[in-house]
N, C-alpha and C positions, 0 to 999 in steps of 0.2 A: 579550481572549484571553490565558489565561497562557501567557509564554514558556516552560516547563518541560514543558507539555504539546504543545504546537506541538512543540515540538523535540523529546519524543518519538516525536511520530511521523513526523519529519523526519528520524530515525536509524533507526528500524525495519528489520528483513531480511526477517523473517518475522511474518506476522499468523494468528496461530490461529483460525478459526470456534467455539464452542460454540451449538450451540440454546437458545433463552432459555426452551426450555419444560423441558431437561434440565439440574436442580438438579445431579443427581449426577453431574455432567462439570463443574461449573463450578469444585470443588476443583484436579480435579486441572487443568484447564487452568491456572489460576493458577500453579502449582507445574511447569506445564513452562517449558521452554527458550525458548517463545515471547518477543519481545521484546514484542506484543503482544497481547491477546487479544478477538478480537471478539464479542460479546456478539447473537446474530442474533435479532431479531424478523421478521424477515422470511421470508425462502425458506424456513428447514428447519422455521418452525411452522404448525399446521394453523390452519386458518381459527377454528377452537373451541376451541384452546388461546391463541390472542392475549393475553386478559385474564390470564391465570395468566402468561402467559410475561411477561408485562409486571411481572406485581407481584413473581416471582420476579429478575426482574433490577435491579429499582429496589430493592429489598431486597438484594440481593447488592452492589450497587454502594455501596450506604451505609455501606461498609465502605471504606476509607480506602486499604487496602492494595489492594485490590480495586479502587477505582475509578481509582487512579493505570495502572495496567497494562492498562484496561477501553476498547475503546472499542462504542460501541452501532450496531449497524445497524437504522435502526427501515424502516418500510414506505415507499411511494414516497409524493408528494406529494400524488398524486394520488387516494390509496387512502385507504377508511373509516377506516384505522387509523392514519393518520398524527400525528391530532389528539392520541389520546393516547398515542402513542409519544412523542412531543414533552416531555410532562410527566415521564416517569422520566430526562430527563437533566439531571444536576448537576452546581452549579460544578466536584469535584473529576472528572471525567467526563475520562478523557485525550482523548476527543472521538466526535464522532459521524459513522457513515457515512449516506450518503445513496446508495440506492438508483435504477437505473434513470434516470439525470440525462440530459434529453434536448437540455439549451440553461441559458444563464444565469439564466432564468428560475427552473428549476426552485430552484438554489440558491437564489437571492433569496426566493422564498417559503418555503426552508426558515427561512433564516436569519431572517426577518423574525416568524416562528410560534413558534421557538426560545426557552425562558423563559430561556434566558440565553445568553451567546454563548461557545459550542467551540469548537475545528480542526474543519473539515470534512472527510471524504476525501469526496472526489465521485466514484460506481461509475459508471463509464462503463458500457453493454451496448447500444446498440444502436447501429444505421447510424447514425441521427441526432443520437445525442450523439457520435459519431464525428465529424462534419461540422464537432459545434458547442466542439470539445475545446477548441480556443483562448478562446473567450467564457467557457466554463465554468471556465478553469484561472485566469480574472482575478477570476472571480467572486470577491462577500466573505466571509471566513472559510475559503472553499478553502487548507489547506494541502499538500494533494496528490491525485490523480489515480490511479484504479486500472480495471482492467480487466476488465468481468465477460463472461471469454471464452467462456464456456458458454450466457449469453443470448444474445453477440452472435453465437454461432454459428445458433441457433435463429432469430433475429433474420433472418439474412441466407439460411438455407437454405444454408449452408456447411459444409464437414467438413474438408477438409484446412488443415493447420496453414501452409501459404502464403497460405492466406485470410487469417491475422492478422498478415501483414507490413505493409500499409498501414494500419490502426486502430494495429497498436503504433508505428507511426512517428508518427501520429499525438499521440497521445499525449507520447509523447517530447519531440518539438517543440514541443506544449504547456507543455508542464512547463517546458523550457529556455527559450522565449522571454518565460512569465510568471514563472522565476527560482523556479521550484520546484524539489524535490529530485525525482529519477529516479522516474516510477512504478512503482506496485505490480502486476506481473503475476498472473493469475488463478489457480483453480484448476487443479489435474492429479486429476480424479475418480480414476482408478487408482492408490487411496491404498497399496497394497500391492507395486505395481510399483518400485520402487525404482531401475532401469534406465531405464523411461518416465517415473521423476520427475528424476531427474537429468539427462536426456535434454533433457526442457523448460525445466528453470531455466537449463541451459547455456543452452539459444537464446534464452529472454526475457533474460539477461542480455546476449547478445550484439547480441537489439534494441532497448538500451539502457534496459530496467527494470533498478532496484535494491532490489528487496523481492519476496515473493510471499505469495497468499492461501494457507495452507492450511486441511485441512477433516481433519487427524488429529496427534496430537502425534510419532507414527511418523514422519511425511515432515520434520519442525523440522530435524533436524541434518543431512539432505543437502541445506537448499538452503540453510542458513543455511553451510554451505562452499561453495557455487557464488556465492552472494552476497555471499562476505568474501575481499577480498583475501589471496590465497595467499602464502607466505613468499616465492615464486620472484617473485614479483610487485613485492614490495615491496623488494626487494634489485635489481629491475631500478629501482625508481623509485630508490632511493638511487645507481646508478649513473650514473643522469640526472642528479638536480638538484644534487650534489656540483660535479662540475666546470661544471656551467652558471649558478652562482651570478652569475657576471657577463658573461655573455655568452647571445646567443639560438641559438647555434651551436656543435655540442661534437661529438666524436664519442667513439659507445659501442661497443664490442665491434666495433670495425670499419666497421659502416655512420653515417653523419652522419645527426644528429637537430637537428633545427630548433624553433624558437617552440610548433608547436602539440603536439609529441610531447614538448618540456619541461613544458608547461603542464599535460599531462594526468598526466605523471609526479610532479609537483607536487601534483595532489591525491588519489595513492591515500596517501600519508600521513596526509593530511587525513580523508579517508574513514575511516581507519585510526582516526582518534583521535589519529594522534600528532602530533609538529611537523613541519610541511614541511621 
């Protein structure tokens, strides 16, 4: 697995959807803001467009500039189409997502089918890959964990958004205890709301994702701000880890801050790109 791809999508905020059956979106997503752009054979194509959406994205990705920024969602493991989904993905391939992932299992036969080995994101969406988050987040190739909150709501016969305190906790924990970066929260269908998208990126980020799916290049710049540490943020973490250079006890603006509020101060620099 090349480190350059791993790592970008290890750093990712934002992951664009294009349908792999619509050639003329697959320009312009390129050319947006997206850090990444997901290449879908799956949900947004009809069962009778598969083969075209296949040859149009293995086509589109043998493009160098294209496939560095690319990554593919092919169908689940379990589906007709998985077999040759499998076949349009290449070495330079920034990586492939995996649909519907119900246990480690499922990964393992991804990865084992795979003609050559990518980053994995493994799509969490239902109760039981809910259950199985931790197994799936050690799986091989897995370098991160996302959340398809739209199935898992259909999944569970669920509506309200406190349904996905427990799955996103999930997740999280996953991600942390197998030393992964922060998951990717799902989509906000109300691509035109701009109030109920910022509304959601603040609470996925609050329950501890740091990326999200979208599904329009309109929604990229509001949540890649709810997803990037703010100036006020970062001027609080400089006030931290200055004077706590050698000590685990400091206090800032009045109230005393300890080990784990230095620690975290410590890495929105880090997060930032810059030096601790």
């Amino acid at each position: 697995m090349g480190v350059r791809n791993g790592s970008r999508i290890v750093a990712a905020r934002t992951l664009l959807f294009v349908p792999g059956a619509r050639t003329d979106r697959f320009g312009a997503a390129l050319g947006s803001a997206a850090d990444l752009v997901v290449a879908d054979l799956e949900a947004s194509v009809h069962p009778d467009l598969k083969d075209r959406a296949r040859r149009d994205v293995a086509s589109w990705i043998s493009r160098p500039d294209a496939a560095a920024r690319t990554i593919v969602r092919i169908n689940p493991v379990e589906s007709a189409w998985f077999e040759a989904d499998c076949s349009v993905i290449a070495q330079d391939t920034a990586g492939v997502m995996v649909p519907m992932v119900t246990g480690r299992q499922s990964i393992e036969e991804a990865w084992a089918r795979l003609p050559i080995q990518v980053p994995v994101v493994a799509l969490v969406e239902t109760a039981a890959g809910i259950l199985q988050a931790p197994a799936i987040a050690e799986a091989p190739g897995v370098v991160r964990l996302a959340f398809g909150n739209m199935d898992f709501a259909t999944d569970t016969r669920s509506a309200r958004r406190d349904s996905q305190i427990f799955p996103s906790a999930m997740l999280v924990l996953a991600s942390r205890s197998a030393g992964l970066p922060p998951p990717i929260a799902g989509v906000t269908a109300a691509h035109r709301d701009r109030v109920r998208l910022e509304d959601d990126a603040r609470w996925e980020r609050a329950q501890g994702f740091g990326a999200k799916l979208c599904i329009h290049p309109d929604q990229l710049a509001a949540v890649a701000g709810v997803f990037t540490h703010c100036e006020q943020e970062q001027e609080w973490a400089r006030r931290v880890v200055v004077p706590s250079q050698s000590t685990h006890v400091t206090v800032v603006d009045g109230p005393m801050v300890d080990r784990p509020v230095i620690e975290r101060a410590r890495a929105i620099p880090r997060e930032a790109g810059q030096d601790p």
